[in-house]
C-alpha positions as a Markdown table, in Angstrom:
| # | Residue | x | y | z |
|---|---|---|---|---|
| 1 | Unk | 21.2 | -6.3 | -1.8 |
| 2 | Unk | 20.3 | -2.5 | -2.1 |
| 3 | Unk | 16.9 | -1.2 | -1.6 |
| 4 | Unk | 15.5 | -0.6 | -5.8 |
| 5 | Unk | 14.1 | 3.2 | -6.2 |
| 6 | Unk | 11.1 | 3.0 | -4.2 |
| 7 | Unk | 11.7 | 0.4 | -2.3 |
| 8 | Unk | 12.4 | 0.4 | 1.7 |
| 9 | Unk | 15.5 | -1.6 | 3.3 |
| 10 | Unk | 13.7 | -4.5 | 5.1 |
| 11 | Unk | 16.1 | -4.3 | 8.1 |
| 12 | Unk | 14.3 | -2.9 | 11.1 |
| 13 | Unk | 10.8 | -3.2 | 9.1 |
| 14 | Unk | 9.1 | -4.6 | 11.8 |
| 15 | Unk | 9.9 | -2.3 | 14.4 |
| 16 | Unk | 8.8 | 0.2 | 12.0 |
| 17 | Unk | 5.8 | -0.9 | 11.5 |
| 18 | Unk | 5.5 | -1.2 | 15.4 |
| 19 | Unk | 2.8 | -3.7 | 15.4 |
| 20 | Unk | 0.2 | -1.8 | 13.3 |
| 21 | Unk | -1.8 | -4.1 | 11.3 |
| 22 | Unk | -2.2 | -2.7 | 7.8 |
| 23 | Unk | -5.4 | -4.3 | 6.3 |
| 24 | Unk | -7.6 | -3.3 | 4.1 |
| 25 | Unk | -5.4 | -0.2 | 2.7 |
| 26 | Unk | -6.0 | 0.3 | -0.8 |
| 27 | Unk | -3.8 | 4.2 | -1.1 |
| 28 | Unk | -6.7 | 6.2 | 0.3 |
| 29 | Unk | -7.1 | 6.7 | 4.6 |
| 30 | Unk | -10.9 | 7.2 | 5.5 |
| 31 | Unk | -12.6 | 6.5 | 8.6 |
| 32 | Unk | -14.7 | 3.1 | 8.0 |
| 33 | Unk | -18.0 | 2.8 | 7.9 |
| 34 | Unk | -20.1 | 4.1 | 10.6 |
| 35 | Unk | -17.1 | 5.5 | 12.5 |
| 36 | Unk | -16.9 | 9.1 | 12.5 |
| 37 | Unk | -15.5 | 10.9 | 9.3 |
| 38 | Unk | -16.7 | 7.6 | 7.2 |
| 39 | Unk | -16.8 | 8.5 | 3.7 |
| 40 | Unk | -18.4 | 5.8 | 0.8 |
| 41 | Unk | -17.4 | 6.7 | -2.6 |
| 42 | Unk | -20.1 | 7.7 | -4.8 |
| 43 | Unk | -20.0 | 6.6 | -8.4 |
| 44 | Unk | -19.3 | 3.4 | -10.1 |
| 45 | Unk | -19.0 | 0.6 | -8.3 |
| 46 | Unk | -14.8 | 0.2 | -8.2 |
| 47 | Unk | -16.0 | 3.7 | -6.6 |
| 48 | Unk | -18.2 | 2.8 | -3.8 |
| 49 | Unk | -15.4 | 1.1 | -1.7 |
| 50 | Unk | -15.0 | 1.6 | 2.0 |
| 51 | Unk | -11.9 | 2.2 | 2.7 |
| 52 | Unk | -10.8 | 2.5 | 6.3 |
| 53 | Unk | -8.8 | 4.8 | 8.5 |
| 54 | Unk | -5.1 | 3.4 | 8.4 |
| 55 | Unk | -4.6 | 3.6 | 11.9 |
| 56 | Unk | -8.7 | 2.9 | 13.0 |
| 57 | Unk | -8.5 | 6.5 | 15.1 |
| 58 | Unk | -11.7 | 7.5 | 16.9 |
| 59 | Unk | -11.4 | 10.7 | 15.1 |
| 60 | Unk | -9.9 | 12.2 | 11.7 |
| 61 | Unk | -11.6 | 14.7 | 11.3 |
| 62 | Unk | -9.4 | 17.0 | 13.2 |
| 63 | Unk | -6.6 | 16.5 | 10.4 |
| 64 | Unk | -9.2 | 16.8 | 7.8 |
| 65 | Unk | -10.2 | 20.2 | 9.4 |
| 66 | Unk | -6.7 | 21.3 | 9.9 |
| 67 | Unk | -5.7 | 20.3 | 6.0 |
| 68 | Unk | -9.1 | 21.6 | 4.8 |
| 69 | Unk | -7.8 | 25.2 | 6.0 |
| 70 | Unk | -4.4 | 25.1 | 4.6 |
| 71 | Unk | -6.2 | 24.5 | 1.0 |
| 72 | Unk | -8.6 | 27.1 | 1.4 |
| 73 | Unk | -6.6 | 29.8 | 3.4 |
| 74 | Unk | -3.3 | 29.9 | 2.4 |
| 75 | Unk | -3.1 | 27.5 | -0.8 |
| 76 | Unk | 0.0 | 29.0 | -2.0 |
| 77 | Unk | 2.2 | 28.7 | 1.3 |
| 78 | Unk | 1.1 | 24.8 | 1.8 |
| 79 | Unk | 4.3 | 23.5 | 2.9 |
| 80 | Unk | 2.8 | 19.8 | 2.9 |
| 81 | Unk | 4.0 | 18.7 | -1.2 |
| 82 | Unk | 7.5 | 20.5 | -0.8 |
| 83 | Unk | 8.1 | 18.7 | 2.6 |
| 84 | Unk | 6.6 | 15.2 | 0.7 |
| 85 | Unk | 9.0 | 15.9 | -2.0 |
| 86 | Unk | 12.2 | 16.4 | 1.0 |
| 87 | Unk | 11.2 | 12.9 | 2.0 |
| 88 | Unk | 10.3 | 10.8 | -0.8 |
| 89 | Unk | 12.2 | 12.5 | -3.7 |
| 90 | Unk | 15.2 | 10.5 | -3.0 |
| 91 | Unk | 13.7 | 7.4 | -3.0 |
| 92 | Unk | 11.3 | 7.8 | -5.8 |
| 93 | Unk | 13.1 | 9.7 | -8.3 |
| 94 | Unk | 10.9 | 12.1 | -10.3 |
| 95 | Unk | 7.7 | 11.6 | -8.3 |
| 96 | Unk | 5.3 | 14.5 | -8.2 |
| 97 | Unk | 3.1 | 15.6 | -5.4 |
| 98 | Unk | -0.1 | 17.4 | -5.5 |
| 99 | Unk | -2.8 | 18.3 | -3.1 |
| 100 | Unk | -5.8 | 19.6 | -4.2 |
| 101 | Unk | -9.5 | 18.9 | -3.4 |
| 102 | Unk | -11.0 | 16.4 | -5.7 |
| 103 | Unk | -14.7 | 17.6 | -6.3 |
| 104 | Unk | -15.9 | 13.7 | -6.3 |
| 105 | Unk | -15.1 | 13.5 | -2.7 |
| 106 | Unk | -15.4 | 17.2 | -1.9 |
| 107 | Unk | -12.6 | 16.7 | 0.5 |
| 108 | Unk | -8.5 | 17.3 | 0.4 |
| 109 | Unk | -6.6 | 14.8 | -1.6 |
| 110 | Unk | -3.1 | 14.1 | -2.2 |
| 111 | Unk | -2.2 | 13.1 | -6.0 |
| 112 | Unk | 0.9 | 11.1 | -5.9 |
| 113 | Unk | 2.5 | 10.5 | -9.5 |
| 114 | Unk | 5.6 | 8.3 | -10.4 |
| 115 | Unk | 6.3 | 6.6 | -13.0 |
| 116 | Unk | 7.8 | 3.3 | -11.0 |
| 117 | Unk | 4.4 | 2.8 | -9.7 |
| 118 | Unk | 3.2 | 1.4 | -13.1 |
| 119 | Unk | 3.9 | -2.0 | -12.4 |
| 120 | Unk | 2.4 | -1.7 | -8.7 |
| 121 | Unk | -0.2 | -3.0 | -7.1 |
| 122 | Unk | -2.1 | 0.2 | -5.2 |
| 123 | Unk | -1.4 | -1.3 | -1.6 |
| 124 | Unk | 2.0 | -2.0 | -2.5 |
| 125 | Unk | 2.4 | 1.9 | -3.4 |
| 126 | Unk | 0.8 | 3.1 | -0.5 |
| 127 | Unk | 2.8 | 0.5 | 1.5 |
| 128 | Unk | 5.9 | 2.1 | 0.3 |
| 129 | Unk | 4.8 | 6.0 | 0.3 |
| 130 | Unk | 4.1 | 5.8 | 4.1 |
| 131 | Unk | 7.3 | 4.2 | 5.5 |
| 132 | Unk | 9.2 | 7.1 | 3.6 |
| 133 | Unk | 7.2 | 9.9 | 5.7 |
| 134 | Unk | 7.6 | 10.5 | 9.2 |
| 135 | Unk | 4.5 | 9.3 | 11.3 |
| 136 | Unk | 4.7 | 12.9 | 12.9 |
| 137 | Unk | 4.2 | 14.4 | 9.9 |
| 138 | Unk | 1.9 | 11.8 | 8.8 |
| 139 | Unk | -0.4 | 12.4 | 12.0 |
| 140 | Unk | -0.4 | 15.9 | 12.1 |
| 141 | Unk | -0.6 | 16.9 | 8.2 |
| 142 | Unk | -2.1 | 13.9 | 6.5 |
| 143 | Unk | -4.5 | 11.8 | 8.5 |
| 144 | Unk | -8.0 | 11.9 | 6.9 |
| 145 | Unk | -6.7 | 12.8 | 3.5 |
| 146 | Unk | -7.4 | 10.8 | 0.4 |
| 147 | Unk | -4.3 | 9.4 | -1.5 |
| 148 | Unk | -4.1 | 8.5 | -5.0 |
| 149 | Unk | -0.8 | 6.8 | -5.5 |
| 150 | Unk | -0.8 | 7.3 | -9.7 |
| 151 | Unk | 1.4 | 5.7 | -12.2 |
| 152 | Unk | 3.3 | 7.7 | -15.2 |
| 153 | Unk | 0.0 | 8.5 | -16.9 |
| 154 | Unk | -3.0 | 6.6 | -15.1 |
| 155 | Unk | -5.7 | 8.5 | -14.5 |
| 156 | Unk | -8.0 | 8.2 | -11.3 |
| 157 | Unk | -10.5 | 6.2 | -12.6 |
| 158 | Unk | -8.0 | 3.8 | -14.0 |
| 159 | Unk | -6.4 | 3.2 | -10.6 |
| 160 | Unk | -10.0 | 3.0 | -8.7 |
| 161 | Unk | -10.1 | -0.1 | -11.0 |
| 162 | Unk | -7.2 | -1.8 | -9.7 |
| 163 | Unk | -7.2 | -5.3 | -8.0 |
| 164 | Unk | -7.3 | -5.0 | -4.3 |
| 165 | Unk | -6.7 | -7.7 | -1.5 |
| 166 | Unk | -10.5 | -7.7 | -0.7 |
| 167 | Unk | -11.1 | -8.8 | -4.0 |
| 168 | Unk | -9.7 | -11.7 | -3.1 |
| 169 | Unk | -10.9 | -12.7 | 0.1 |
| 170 | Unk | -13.5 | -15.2 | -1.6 |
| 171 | Unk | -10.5 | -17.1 | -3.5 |
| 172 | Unk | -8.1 | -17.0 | -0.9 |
| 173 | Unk | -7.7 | -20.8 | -0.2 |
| 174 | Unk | -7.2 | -21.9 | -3.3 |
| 175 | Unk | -5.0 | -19.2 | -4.2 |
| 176 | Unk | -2.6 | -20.6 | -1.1 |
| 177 | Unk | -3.4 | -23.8 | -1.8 |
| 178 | Unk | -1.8 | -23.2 | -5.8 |
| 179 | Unk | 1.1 | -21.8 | -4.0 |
| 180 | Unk | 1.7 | -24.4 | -2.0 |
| 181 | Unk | 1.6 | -27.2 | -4.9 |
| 182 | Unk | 3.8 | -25.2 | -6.7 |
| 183 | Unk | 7.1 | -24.7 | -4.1 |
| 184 | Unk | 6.1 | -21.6 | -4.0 |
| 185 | Unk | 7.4 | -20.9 | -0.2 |
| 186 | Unk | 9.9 | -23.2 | -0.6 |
| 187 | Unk | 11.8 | -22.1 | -3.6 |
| 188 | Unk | 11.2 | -18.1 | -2.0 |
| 189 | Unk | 12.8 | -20.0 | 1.3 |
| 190 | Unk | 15.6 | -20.8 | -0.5 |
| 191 | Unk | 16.2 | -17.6 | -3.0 |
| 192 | Unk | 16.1 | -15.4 | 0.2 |
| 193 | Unk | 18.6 | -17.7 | 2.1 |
| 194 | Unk | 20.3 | -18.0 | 6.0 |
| 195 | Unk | 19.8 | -13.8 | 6.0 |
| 196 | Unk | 16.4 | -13.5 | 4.2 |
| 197 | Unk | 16.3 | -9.4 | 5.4 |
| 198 | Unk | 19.8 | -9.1 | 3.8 |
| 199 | Unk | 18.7 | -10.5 | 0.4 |
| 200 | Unk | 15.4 | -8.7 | 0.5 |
| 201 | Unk | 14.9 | -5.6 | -1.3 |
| 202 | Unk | 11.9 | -4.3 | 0.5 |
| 203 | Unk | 9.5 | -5.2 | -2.2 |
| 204 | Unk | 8.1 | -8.5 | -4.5 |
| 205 | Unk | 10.9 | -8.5 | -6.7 |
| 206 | Unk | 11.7 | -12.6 | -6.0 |
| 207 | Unk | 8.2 | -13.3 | -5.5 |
| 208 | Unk | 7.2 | -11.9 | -8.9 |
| 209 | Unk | 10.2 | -13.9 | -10.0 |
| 210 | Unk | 9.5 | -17.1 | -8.6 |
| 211 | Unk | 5.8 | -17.0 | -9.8 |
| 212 | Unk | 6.8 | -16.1 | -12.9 |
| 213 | Unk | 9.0 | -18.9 | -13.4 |
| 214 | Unk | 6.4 | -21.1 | -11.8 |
| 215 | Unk | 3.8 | -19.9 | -15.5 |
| 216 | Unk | 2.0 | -17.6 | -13.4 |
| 217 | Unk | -0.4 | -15.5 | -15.9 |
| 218 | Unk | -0.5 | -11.6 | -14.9 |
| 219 | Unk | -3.6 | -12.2 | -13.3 |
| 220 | Unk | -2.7 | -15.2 | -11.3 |
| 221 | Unk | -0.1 | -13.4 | -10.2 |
| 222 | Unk | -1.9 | -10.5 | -9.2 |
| 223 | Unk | -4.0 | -12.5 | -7.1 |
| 224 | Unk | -1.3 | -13.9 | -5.1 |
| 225 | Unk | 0.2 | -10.5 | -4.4 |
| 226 | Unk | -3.0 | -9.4 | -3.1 |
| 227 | Unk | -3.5 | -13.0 | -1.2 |
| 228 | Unk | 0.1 | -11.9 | 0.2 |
| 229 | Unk | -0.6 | -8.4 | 1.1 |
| 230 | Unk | -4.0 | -9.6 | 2.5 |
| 231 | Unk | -2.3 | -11.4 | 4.9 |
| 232 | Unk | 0.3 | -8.5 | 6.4 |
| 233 | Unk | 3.4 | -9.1 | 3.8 |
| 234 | Unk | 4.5 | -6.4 | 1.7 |
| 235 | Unk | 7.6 | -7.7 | 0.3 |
| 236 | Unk | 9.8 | -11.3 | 0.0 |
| 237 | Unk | 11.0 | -11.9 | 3.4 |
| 238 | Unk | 7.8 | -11.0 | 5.1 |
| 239 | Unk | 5.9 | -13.5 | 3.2 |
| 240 | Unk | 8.0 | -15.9 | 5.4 |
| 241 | Unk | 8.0 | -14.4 | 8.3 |
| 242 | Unk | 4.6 | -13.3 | 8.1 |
| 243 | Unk | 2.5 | -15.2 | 11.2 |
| 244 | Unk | -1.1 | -15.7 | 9.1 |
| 245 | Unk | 0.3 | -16.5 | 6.1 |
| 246 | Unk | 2.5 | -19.4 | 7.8 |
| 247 | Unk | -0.9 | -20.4 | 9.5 |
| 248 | Unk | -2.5 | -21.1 | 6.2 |
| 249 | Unk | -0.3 | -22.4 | 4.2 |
| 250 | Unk | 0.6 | -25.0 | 6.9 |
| 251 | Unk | -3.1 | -25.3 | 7.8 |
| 252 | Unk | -1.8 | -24.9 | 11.8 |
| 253 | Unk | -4.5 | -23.4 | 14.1 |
């Protein structure tokens, strides 16, 4: 099955992820707390996350440095949107890129708008944004900047109030226990088939599916995408092969 707009091909996924975990990425990459270049939000409390360096480097500051000058020196000759759009124009049809400083964080931040995000959880945009970009490009242009992964007209503060997979963390066992009781993994099992990779498009599309068949509210639902996501799987056939997610549903050690 083709990858949708947005979506990337499953095949290979693994080695492209190449082993990094990705917990605890909610669309923005700051150092955690009490690691150098930490920042906590400051605001509301959907604000006054943590939210940690994707790859836990020592130091992002350099990037943050190095971006900070691009803004402030030579705004107009920033080559960092028109090489985004090279990359991620093909697979996300109309998207728009913009960096800019955002004065709540006083630091760079990339503004990423596209309509298909709409019906996306934020770690499943983000999830999907960063296999499109090189990681050379990534590390050298764009560690240390804030991302804000925006549907068609959602503001900021609307998507700072989006579900993420810590929200979750409390509820987690009954949320995999519902799935369970349901046939969740089995019925999945069986819609991705003897080539799961093959059938998958890189995204939830069965697992919304299934869960919506199975009288999931939006909510619910929501929940177990972000129990999912917690857990290392970004789209259907991980959720199978995914090692911690076949740990608790199976209640193995």
């Amino acid at each position: 099955m083709p990858p949708a707009s947005g979506a990337i091909p499953c095949q290979g996924l693994a080695a492209t992820l190449g082993g990094l975990a990705l917990p605890g990425v909610f669309g923005f990459t700051f150092g955690a707390e009490g690691e150098p270049g930490s920042v906590r939000c400051g605001g509301p409390p959907e604000e006054s996350r943590i939210v940690k360096d994707l790859g836990r480097r020592p130091d992002p500051r350099g990037a943050i440095g190095s971006l900070a000058d691009v803004m402030t020196k030579q705004p107009a000759q920033s080559e960092i949107p028109s090489k985004l759009l090279e990359w991620l124009g093909p697979k996300f049809p109309g998207i728009t890129v913009e960096l800019t400083v955002v004065e709540r964080w006083a630091r760079p931040a990339l503004i990423l708008r596209w309509a298909g995000f709409d019906d996306l959880l934020p770690e499943e945009r983000f999830h999907r944004l960063f296999h499109a970009i090189p990681e050379e490009f990534y590390e050298t242009k764009l560690r240390g900047c804030v991302w804000c992964e925006l549907g068609g007209s959602e503001t900021i503060d609307e998507f700072l109030k989006l579900p993420r997979s810590e929200d979750v963390a409390a509820e987690e066992p009954q949320i995999v226990r519902r799935l369970v009781s349901a046939g969740f993994f089995d019925v999945l099992a069986e819609a991705l088939g003897s080539e799961p990779t093959a059938a998958c498009r890189g995204d939830f599309a069965i697992v919304r599916r299934i869960l919506a068949e199975k009288k999931f509210a939006k909510s619910a639902l929501q929940n177990a995408l972000l129990v999912l996501m917690r857990n290392g799987a970004y789209c259907d056939c991980e959720v199978l092969f995914n090692a911690q997610l076949v740990q608790l549903r199976t209640g193995s050690p």
